[in-house]
N, C-alpha and C positions, 0 to 999 in steps of 0.2 A: 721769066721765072721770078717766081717772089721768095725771100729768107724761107727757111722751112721751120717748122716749131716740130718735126720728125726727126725720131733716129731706125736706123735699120738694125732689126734686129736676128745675127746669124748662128745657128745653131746647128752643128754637126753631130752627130748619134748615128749608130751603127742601122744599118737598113732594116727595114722595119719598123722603126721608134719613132720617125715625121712625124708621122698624122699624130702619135697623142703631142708631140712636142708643140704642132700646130692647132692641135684643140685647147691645151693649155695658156698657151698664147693669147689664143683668143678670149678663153676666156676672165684673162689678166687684161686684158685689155688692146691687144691688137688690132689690126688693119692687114685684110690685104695678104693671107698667109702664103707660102707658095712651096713645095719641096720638091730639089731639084734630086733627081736619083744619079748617084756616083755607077760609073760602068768601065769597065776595056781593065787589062793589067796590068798598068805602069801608076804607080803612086805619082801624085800631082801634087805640086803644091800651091796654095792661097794660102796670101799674105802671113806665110812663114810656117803656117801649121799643114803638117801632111795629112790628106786625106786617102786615103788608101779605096780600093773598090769594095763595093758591097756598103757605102755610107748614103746616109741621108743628109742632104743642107736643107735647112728649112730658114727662109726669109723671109717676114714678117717688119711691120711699117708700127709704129707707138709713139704716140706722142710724147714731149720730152717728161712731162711730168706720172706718166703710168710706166718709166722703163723699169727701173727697181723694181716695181711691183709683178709686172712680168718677166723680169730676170728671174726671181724668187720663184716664181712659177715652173718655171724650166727647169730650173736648178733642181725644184723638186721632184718635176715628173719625172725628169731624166736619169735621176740619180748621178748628178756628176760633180758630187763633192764625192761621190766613189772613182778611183783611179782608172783609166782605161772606156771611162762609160760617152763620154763624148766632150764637147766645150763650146762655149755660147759666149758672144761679146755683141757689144753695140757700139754704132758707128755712127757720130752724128750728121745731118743729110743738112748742108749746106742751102742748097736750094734745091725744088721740088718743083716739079708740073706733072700737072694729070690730074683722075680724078677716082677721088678716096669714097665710097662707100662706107658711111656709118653708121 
């Protein structure tokens, strides 16, 4: 595995809201989008934030220098500088293998 110049970038929005969260992305600049669908009745948690059922994660690969600019993107489609609407962070990817379609 080689340094990665990638972060991951994850965005939870209430079900239904992925795919533009993932077309936005993309069109900000992403790789690689993917939306995992939340299901069963027990709230789970990842890395501290409750996802409750009936949500979308959508995870998406950006290089380090296009993450702001697809954060902004998200932020916007999602509406979640509104309260309750979802939340999106980035995670820098240490090392990486595989292979990225661009």
């Amino acid at each position: 595995m080689e340094q990665s110049k990638y972060h991951l970038i994850v965005t939870i929005v209430g079900r239904g809201r992925g795919a533009r969260v993932a077309e936005a992305s993309h069109i900000a600049g992403t790789h690689e989008e993917t939306i995992i669908y939340g299901n069963g009745a027990a709230v789970h948690l990842l890395l501290g934030i409750n996802i409750e059922p009936e949500r979308e994660i959508v995870l998406a690969l950006a290089e380090e220098d296009k993450v702001e600019q697809v954060l902004s993107a998200i932020v916007y489609e999602a509406d979640l500088d509104e309260p309750n609407k979802g939340v999106v962070f980035s995670l820098p990817l240490d090392k990486f293998a595989g292979v990225i379609r661009t």
